[in-house]
N, C-alpha and C positions, 0 to 999 in steps of 0.2 A: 309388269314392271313394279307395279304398287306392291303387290304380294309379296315379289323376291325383296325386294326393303325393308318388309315387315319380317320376314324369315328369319335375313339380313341380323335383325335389328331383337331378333327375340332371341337367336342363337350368341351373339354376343354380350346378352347378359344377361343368359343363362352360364357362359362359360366366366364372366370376372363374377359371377356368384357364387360358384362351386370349384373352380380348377384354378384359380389363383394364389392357394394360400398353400404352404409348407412352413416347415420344420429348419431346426438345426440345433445338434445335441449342444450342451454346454460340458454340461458332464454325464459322467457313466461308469455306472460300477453293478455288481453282481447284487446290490442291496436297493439300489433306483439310482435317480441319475436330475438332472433339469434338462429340460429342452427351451428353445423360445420360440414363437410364434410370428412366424413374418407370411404377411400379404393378409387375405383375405382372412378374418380371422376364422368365422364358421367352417372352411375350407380347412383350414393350419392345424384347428383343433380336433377335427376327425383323424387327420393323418397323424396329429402327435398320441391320441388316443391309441390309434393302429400299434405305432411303434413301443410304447408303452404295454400294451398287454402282450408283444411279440417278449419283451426284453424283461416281463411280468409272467410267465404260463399260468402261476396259481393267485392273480388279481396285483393291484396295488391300490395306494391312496394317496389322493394328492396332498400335501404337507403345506405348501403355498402355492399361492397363483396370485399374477399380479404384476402394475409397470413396473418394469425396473426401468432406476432412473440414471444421467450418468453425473460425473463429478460435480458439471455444470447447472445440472439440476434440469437439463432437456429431458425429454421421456425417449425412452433408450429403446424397448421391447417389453412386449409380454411374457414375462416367462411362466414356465409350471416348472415345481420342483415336487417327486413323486417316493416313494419309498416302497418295494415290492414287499407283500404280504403273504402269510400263508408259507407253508414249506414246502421247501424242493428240493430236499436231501433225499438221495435214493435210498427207497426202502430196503427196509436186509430181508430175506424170506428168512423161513425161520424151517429150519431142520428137524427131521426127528430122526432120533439116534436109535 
């Protein structure tokens, strides 16, 4: 009985320290984009990483990070705001006549 509690008790936080945290884009475009950070941060920021080098193939760099706050002056979200680097214009081959 002791042990299943302890199991219990090891697997629920392991799961609110790793599986609780996600993403939501703010903005998005073909040059980078912000996303912000809700729930668990360590968790939000793997995944907005994930999403970032998906929406990134040849790297990016983050430009800011940081609270955003709202009119009120509460603390709003953490966001990142990222800018993709590197090109990804298809290369031309190059013929010989």
């Amino acid at each position: 009985m002791r042990r299943r509690f302890g199991i219990t008790v090891i697997g629920s936080f392991l799961l609110l320290a790793t599986g609780c945290g996600s993403y939501r884009v703010l903005s998005e475009a073909k040059t980078g984009g912000t996303v912000a950070l809700e729930g668990a941060h360590g968790s939000a920021r793997s995944k907005a990483e994930k999403y970032m080098r998906e929406q990134c193939p040849d790297g990016f760099e983050i430009k800011e990070e940081g609270d955003a706050f709202s009119e009120g002056g509460a603390l709003h979200e953490w966001r990142i705001t990222y800018v993709c680097t590197g090109t990804s214009a298809p290369r031309t081959a190059m013929v010989a006549l």
